[in-house]
FIROBA-387514 format. One record per residue: residue number from 1; residue in three letters; x, z, y of N, C-alpha, C, O in turn. Coordinates in Angstrom, 3 decimals. Layout:
<sites>
  torpa  seba       n.u       n.w       n.v      ca.u      ca.w      ca.v       c.u       c.w       c.v       o.u       o.w       o.v
    NUM   ALA         X         Z         Y         X         Z         Y         X         Z         Y         X         Z         Y
...
</sites>
This chain:
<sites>
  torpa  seba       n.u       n.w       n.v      ca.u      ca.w      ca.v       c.u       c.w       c.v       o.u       o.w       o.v
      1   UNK     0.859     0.000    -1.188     0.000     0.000     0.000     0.901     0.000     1.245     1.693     0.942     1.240
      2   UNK     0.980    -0.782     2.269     1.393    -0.904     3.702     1.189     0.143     4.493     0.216     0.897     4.480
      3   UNK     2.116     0.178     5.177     1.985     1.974     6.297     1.359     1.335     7.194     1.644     0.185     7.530
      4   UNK     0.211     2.191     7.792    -0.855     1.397     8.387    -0.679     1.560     9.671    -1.534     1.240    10.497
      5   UNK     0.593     2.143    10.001     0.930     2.426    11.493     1.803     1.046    12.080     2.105     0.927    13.268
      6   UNK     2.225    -0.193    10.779     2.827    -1.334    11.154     1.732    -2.046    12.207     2.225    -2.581    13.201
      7   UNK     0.427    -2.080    12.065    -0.694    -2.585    12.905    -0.714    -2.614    14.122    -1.178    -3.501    14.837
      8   UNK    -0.002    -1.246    14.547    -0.742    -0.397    15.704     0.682    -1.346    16.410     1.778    -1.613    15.919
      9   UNK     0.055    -1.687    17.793     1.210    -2.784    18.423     2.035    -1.551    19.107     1.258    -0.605    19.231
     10   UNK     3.349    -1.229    19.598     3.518    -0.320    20.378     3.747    -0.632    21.942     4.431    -1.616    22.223
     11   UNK     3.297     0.030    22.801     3.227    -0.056    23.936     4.470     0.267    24.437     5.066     1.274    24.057
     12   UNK     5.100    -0.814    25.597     6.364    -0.079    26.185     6.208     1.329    27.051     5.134     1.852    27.352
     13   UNK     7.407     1.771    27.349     7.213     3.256    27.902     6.829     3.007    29.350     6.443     3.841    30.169
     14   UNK     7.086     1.133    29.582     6.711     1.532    31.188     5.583     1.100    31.244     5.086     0.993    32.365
     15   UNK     4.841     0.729    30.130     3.159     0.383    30.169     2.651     1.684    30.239     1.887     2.103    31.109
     16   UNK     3.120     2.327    29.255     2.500     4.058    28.940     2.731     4.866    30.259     2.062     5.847    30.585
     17   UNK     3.695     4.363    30.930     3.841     5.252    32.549     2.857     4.863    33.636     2.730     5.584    34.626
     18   UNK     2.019     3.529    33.455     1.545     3.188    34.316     0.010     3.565    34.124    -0.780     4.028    34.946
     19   UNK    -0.211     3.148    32.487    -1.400     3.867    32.131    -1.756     5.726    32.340    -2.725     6.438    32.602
     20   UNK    -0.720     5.835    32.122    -0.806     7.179    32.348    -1.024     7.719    34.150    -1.480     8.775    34.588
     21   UNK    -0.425     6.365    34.958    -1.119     6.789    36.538    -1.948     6.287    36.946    -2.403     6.462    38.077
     22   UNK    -2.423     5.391    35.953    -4.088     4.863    36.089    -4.906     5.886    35.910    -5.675     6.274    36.789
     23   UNK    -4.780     6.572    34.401    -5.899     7.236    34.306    -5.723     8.673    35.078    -6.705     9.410    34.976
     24   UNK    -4.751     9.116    35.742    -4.455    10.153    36.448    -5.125     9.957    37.856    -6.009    10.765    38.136
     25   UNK    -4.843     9.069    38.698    -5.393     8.408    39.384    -7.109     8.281    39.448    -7.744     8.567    40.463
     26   UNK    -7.737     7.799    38.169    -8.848     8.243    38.170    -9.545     9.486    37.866   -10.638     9.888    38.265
     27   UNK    -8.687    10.016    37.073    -9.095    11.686    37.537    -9.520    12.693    38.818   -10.386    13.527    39.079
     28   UNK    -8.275    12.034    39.482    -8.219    12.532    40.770    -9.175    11.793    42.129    -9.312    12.260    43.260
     29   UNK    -9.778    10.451    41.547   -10.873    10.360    42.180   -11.995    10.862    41.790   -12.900    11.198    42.555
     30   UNK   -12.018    10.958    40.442   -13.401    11.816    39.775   -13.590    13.136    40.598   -14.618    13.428    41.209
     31   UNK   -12.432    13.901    40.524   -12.581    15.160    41.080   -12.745    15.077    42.369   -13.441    16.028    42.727
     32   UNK   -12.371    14.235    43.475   -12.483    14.111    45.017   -14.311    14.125    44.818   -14.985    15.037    45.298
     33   UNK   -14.843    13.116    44.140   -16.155    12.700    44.138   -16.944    13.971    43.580   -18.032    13.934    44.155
     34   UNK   -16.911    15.023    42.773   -17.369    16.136    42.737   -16.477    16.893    43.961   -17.144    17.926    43.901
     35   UNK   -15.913    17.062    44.570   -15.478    18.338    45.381   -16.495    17.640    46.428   -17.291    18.497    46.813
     36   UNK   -16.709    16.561    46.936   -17.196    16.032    48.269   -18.545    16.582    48.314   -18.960    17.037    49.380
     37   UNK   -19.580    16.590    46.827   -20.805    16.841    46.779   -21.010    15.474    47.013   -21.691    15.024    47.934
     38   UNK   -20.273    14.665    45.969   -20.649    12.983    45.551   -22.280    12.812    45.721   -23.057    13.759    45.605
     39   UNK   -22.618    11.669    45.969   -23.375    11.105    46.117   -23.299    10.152    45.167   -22.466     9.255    45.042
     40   UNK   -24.984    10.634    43.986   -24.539     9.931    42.724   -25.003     7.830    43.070   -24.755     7.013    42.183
     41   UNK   -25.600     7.415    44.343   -26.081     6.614    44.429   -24.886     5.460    45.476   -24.936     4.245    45.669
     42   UNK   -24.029     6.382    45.899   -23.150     5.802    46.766   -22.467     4.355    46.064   -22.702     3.976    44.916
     43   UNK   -21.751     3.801    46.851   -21.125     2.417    45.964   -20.246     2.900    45.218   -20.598     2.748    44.048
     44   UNK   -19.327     3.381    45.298   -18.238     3.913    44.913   -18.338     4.653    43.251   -17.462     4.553    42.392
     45   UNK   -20.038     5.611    43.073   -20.444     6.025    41.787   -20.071     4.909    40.762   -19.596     5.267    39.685
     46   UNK   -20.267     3.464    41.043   -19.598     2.500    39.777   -19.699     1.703    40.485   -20.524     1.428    41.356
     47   UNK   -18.631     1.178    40.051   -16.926    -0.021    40.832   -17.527    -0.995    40.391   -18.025    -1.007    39.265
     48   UNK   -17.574    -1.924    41.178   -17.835    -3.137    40.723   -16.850    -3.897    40.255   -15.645    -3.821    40.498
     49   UNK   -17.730    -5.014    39.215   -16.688    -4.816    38.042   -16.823    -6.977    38.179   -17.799    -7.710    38.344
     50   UNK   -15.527    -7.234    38.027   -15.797    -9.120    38.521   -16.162    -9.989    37.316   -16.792   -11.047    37.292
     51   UNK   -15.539    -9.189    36.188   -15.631    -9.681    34.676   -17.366   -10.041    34.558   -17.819   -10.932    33.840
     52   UNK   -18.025    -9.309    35.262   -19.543    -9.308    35.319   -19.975   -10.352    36.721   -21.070   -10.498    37.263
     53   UNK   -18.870   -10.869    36.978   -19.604   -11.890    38.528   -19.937   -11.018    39.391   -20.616   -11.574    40.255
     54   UNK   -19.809    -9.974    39.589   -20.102    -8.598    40.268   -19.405    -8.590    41.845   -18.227    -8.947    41.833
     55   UNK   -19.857    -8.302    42.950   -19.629    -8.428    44.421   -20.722    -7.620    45.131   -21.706    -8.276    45.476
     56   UNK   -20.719    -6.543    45.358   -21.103    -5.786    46.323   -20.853    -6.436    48.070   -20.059    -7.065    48.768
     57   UNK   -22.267    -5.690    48.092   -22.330    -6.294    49.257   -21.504    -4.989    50.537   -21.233    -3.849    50.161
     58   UNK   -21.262    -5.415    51.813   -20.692    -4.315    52.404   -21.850    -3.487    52.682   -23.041    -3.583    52.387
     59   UNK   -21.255    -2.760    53.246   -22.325    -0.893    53.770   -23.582    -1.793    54.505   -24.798    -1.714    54.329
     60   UNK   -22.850    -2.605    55.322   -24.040    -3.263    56.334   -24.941    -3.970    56.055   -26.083    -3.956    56.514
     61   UNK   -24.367    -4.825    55.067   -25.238    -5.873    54.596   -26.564    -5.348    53.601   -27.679    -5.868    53.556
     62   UNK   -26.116    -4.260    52.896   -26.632    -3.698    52.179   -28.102    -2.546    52.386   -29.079    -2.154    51.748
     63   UNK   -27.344    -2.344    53.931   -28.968    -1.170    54.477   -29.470    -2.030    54.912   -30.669    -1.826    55.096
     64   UNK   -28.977    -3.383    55.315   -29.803    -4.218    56.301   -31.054    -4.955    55.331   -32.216    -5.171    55.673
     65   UNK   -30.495    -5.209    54.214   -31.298    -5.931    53.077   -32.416    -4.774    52.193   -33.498    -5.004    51.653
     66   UNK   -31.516    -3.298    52.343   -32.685    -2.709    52.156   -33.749    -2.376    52.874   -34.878    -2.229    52.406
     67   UNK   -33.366    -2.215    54.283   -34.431    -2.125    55.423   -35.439    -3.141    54.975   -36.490    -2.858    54.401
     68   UNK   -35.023    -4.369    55.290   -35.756    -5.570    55.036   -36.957    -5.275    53.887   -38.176    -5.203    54.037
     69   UNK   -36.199    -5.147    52.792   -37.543    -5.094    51.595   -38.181    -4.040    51.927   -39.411    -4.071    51.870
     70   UNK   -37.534    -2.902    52.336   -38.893    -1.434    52.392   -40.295    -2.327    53.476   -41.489    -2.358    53.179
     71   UNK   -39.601    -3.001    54.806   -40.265    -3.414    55.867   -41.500    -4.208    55.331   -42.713    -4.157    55.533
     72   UNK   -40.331    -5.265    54.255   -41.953    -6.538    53.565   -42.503    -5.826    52.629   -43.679    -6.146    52.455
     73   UNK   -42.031    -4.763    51.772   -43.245    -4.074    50.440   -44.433    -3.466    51.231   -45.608    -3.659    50.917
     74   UNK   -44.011    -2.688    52.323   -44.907    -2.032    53.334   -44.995    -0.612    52.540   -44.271    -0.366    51.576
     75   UNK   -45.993     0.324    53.071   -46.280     1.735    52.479   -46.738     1.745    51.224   -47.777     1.132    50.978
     76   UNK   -46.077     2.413    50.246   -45.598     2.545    49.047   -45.743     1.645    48.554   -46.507     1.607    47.590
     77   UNK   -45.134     0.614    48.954   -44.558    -0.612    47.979   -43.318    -0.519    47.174   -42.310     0.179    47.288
     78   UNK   -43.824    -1.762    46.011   -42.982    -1.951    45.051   -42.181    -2.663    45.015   -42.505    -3.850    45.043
     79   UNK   -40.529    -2.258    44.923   -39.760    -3.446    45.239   -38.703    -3.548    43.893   -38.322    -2.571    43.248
     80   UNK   -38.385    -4.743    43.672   -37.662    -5.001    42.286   -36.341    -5.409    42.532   -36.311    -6.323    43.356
     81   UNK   -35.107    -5.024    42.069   -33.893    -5.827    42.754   -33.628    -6.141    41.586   -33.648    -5.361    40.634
     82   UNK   -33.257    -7.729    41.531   -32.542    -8.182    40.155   -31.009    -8.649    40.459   -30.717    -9.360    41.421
     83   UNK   -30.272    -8.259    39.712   -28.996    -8.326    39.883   -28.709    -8.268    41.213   -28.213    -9.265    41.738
     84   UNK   -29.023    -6.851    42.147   -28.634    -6.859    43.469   -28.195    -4.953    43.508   -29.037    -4.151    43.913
     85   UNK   -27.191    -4.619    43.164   -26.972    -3.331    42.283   -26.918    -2.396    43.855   -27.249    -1.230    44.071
     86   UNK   -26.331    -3.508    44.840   -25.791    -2.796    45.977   -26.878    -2.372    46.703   -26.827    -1.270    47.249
     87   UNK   -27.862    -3.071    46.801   -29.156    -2.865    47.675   -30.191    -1.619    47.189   -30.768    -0.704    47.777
     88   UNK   -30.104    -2.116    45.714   -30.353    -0.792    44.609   -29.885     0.553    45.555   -30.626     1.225    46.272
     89   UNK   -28.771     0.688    45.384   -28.069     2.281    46.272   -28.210     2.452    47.122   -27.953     3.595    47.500
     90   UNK   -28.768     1.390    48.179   -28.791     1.856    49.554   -30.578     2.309    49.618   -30.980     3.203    50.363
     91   UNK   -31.593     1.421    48.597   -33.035     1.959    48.108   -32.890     3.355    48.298   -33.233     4.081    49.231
     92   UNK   -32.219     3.624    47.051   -31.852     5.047    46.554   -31.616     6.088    47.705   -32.188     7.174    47.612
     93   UNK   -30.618     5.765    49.037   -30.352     7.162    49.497   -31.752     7.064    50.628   -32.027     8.007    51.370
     94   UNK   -32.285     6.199    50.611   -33.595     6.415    51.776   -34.210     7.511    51.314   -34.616     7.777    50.182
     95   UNK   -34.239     8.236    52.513   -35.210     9.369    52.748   -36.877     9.215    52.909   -37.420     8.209    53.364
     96   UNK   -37.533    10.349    52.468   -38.702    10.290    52.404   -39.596     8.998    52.051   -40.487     8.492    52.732
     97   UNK   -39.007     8.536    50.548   -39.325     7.050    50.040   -40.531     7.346    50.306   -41.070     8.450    50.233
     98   UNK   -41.107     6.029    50.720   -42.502     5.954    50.587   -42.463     4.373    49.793   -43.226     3.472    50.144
     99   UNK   -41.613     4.237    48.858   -41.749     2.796    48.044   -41.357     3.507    46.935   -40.953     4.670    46.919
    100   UNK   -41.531     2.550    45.753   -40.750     2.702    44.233   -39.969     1.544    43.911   -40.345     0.392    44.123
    101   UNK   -38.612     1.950    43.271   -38.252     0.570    42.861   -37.264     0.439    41.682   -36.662     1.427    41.262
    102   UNK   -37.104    -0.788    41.153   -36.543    -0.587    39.841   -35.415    -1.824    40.214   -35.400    -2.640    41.136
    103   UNK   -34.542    -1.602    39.148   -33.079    -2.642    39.243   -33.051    -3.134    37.730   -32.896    -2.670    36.600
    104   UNK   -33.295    -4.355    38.375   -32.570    -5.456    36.669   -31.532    -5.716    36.587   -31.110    -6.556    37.382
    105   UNK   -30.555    -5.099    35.534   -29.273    -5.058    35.901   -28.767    -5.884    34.649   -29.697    -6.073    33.865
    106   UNK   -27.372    -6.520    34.162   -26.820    -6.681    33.042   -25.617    -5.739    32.637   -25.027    -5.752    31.556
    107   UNK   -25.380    -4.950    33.681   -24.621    -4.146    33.718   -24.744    -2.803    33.222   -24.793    -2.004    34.158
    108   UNK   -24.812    -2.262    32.083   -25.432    -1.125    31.487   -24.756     0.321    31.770   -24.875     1.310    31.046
    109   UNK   -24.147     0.248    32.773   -23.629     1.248    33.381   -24.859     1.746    34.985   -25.019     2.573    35.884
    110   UNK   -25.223     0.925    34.582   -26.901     1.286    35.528   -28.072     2.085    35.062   -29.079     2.453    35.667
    111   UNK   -27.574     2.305    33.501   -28.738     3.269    32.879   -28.703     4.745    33.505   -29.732     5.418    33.568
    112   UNK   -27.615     5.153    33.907   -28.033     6.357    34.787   -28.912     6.797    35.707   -29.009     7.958    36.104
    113   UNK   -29.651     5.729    36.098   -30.689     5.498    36.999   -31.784     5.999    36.074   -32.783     6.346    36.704
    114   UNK   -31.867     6.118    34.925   -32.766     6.484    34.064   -34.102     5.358    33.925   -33.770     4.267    33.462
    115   UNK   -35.268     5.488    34.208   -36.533     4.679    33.870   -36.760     3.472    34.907   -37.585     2.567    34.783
    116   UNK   -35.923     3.642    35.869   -35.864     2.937    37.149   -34.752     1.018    36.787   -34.711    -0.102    37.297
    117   UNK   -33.979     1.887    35.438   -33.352     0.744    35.389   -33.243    -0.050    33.866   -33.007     0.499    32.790
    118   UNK   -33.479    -1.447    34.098   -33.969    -2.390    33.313   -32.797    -2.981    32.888   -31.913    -3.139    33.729
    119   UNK   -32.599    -3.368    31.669   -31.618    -4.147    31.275   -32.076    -5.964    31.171   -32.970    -6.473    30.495
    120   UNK   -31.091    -6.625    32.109   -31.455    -8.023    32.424   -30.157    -8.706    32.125   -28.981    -8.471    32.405
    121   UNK   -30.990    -9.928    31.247   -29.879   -10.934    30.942   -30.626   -12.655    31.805   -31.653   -13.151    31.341
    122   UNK   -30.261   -12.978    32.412   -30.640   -14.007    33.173   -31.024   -15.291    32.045   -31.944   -16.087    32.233
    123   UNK   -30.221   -15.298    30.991   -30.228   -16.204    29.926   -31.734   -15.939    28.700   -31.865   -16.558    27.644
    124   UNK   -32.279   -15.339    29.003   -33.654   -14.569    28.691   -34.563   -14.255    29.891   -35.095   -13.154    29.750
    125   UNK   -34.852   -14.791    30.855   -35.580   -14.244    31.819   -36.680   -13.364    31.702   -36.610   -12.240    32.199
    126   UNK   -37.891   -13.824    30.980   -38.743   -13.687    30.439   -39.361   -12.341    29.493   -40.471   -11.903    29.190
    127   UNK   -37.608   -11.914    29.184   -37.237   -11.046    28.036   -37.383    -9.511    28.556   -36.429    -8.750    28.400
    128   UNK   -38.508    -9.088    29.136   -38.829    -8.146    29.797   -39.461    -7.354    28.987   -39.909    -7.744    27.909
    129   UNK   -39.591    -5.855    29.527   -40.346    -4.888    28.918   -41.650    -4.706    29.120   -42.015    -5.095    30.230
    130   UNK   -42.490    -4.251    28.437   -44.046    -4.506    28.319   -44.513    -4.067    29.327   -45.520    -4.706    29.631
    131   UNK   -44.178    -2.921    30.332   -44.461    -2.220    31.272   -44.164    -2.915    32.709   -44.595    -2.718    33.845
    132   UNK   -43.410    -3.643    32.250   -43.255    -4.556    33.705   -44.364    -5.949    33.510   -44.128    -7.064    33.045
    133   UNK   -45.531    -5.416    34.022   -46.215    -6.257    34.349   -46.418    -7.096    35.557   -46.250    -6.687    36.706
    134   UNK   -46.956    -8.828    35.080   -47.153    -9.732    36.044   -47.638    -9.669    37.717   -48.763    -9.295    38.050
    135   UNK   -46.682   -10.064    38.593   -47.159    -9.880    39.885   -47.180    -8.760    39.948   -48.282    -8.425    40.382
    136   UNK   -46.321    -7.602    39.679   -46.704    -6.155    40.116   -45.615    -5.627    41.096   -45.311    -4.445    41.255
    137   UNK   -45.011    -6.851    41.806   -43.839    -6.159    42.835   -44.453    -6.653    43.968   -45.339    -7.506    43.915
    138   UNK   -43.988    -6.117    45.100   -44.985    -6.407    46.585   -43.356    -7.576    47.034   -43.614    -8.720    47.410
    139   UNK   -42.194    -7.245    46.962   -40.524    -7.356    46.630   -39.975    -8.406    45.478   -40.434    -8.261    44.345
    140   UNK   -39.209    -9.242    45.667   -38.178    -9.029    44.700   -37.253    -9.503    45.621   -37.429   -10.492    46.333
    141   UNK   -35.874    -8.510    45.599   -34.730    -8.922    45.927   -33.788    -9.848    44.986   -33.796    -9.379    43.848
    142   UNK   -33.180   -10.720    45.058   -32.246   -11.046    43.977   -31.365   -12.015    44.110   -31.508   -12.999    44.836
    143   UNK   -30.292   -11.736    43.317   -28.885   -12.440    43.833   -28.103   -12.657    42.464   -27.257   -11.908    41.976
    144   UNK   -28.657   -14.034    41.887   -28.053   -14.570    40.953   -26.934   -14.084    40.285   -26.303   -13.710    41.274
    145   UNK   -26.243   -13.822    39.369   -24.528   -13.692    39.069   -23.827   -15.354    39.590   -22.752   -15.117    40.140
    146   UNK   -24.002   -16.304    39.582   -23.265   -17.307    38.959   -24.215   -18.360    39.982   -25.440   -18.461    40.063
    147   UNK   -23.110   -19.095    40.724   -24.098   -20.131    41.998   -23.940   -21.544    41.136   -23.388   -22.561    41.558
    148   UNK   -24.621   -21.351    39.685   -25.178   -22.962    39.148   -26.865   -22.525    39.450   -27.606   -21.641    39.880
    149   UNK   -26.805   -23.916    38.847   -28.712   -24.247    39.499   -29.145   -23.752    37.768   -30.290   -23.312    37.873
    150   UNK   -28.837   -23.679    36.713   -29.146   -22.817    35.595   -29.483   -21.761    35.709   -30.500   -21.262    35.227
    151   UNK   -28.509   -21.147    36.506   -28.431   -19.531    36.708   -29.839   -19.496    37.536   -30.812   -18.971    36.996
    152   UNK   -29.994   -20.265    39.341   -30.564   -19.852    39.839   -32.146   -20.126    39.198   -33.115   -19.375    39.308
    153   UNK   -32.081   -21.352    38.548   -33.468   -21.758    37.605   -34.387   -20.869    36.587   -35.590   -20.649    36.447
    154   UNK   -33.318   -20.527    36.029   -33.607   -19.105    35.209   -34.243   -17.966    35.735   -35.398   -17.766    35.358
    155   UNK   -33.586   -16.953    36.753   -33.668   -16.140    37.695   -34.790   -15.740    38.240   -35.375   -14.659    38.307
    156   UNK   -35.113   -17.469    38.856   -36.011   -18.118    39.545   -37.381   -17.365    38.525   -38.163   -16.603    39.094
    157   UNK   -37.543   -17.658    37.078   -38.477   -17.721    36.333   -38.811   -16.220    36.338   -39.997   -15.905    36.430
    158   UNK   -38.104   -15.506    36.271   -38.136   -13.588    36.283   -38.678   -13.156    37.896   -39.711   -12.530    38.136
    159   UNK   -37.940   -13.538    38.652   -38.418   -13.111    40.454   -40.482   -13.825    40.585   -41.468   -13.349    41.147
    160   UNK   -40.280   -15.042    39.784   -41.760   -15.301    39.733   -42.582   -14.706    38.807   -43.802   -14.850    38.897
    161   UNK   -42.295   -14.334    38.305   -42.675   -13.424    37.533   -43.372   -12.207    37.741   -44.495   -11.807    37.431
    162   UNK   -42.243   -11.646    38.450   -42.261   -10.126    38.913   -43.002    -9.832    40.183   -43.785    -8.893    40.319
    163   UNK   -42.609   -10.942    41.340   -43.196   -10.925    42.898   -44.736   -10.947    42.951   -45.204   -11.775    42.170
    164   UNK   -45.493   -10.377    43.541   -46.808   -10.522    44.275   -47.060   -12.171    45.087   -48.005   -12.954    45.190
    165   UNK   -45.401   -12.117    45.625   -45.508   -13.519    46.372   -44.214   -13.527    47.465   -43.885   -14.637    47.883
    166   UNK   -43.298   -12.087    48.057   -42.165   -12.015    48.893   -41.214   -12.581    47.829   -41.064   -12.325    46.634
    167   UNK   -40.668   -13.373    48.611   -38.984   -13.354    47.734   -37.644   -13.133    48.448   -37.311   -14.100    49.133
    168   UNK   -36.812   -12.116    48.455   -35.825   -12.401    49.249   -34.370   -12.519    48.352   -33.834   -11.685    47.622
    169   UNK   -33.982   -13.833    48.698   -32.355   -14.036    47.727   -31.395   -14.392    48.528   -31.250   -14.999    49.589
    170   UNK   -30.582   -13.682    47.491   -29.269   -13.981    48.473   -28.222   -14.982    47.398   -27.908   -14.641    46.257
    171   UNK   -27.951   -15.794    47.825   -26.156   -16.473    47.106   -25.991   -17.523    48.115   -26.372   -17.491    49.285
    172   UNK   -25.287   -18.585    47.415   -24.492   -18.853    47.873   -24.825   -20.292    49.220   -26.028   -20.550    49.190
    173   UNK   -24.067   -21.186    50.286   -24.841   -21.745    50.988   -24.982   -23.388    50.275   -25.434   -24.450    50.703
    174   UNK   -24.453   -23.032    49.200   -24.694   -24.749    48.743   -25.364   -25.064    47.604   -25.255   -25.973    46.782
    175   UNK   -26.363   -23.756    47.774   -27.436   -23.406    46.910   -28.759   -23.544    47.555   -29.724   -23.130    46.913
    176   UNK   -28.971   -24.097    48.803   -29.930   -24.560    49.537   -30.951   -25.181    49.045   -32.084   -24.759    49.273
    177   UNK   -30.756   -26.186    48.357   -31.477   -27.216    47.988   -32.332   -26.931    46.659   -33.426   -27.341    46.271
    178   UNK   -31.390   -26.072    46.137   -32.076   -25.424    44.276   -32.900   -24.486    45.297   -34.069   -24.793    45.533
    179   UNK   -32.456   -23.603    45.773   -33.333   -22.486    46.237   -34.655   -22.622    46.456   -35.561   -22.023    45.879
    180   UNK   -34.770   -23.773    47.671   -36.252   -24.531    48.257   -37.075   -25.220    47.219   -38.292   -25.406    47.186
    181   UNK   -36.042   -25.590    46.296   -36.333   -26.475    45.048   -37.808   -25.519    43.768   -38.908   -25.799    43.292
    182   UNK   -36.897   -24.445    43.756   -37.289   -23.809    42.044   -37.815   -22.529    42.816   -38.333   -21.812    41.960
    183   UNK   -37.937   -21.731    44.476   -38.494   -20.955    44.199   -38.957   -21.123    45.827   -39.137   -20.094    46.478
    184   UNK   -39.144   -22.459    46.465   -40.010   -22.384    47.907   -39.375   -21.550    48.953   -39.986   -21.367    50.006
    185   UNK   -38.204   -21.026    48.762   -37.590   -20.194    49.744   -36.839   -21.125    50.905   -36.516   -22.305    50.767
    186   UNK   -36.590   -20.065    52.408   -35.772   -20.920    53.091   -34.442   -20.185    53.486   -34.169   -19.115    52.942
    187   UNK   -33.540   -20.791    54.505   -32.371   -19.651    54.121   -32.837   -18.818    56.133   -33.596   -19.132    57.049
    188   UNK   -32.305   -18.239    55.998   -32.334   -16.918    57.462   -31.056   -16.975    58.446   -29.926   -17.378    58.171
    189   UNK   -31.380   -16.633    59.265   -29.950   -16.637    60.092   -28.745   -15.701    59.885   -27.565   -15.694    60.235
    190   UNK   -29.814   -14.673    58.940   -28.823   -13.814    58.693   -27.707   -13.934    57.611   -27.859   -14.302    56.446
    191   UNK   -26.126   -13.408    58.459   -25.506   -13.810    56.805   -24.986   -12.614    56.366   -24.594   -11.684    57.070
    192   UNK   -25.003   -12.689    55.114   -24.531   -11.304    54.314   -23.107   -11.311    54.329   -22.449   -12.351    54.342
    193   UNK   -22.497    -9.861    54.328   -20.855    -9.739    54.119   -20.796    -8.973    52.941   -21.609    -8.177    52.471
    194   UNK   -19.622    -9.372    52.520   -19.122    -8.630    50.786   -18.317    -7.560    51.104   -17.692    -7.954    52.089
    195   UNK   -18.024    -6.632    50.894   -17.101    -5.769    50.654   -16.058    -6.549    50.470   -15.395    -6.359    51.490
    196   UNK   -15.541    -7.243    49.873   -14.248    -8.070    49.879   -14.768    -9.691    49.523   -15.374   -10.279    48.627
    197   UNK   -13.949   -10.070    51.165   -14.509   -11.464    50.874   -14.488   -12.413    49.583   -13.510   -12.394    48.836
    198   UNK   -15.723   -13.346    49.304   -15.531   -14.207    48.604   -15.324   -15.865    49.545   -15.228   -16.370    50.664
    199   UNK   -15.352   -16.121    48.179   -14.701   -17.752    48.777   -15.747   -18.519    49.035   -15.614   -19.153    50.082
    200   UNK   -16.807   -18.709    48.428   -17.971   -18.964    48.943   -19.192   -18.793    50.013   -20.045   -17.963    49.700
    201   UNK   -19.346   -19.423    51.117   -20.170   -19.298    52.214   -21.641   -18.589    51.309   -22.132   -19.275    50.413
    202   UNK   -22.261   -17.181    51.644   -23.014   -16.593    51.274   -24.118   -16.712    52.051   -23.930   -16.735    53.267
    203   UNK   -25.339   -16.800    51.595   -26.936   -16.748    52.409   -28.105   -16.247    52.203   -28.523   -16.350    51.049
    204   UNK   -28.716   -15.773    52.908   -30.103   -15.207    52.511   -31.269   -15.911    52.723   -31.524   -16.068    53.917
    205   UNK   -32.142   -16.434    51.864   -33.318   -17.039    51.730   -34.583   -16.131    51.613   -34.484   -15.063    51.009
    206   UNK   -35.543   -16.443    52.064   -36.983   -16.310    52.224   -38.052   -17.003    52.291   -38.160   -17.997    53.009
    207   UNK   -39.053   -16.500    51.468   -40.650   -17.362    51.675   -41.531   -16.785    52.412   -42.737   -17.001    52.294
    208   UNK   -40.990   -15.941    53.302   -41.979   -15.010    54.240   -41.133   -14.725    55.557   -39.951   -15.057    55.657
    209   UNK   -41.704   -14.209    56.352   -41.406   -13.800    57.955   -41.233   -12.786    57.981   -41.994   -11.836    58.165
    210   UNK   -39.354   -12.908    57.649   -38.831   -11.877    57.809   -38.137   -11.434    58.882   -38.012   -12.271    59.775
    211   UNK   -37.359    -9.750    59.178   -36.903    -9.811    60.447   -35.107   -10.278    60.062   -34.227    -9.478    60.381
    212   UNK   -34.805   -11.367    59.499   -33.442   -11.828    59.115   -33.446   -12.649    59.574   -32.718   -13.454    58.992
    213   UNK   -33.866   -13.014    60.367   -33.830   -14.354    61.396   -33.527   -14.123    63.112   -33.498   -15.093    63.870
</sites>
């Protein structure tokens, strides 16, 4: 029988030094984030991650887009964010909600949100839970992973789904034409900023009269 420790690849000592100030490093932000009296909804609670097409939006862009949907759901409206994780958190720290809202995420590090959060694969639109019933959002926010017209086509089929009839999306600007195309939206004057720029000109679309113009 083979010593089964031939398998195990060995790591150099200066990989093991670096790993070792990675995960030290994150320790020591773990602990900053409990000493502060973390804020479990803040951006920072989970890193966005690129392997997932993942881009947070900045601080600004993010209250501004949540303002927006609380403004179009109206008093205790329902608002849905699909793949929009950032807008999600800024939902979250509003005071004295007078809305409800849930996040379709693919990112399963969103289950901490508990009943609020949905597991979404864009490649299944459709593939929803029984409780999310037709036309029952006053809202849907949503911001594709991936600026093909597949992605947004798909997407498209879940936000119609879900909406009463608001739609507000955000990607990319040479996504104009699919947008107006597959879900009647137009784009706003307003433009969104990322936390760290991308390379792509970013935009926000609407089928209603919003204040993003």
């Amino acid at each position: 029988k083979m010593d089964d420790d031939d398998d195990i690849p060995q790591l150099s000592s200066h990989t093991l030094a670096a790993l070792r100030e990675f995960y030290l490093e994150q320790q020591q932000r773990e602990g900053m984030k409990t000493s502060q009296g973390f804020n479990q909804y803040s951006i920072g609670s989970i890193e966005e991650d690129w392997q997932l097409s993942q881009f947070w939006y900045s601080d600004e862009t993010a209250l501004c887009l949540a303002k927006e949907a609380v403004l179009a759901a109206g008093k205790g409206g329902r608002i849905a964010c699909v793949s929009a994780p950032s807008v999600y958190q800024k939902l979250k720290e509003q005071d004295g909600e007078d809305f409800s809202v849930c996040i379709l995420e693919y990112d399963r590090r969103f289950s901490v949100y508990g009943e609020e959060f949905i597991f979404y694969d864009y490649n299944h639109p459709l593939d929803l839970p029984e409780s999310l019933l037709p036309h029952s959002f006053d809202i849907v926010i949503a911001d594709p992973p991936y600026l093909s017209e597949e992605c947004l086509q798909k997407t498209a089929e879940t936000i119609k789904y879900l909406t009463k009839g608001k739609i507000l999306l955000c990607t990319g600007a040479v996504m104009e034409e699919q947008a107006a195309k597959h879900l009647g939206v137009k784009m706003c004057k307003f433009i969104p900023k990322h936390s760290r720029n991308l390379a792509n000109e970013f935009r926000c679309y609407v089928n209603y009269a919003s204040g993003l113009d």
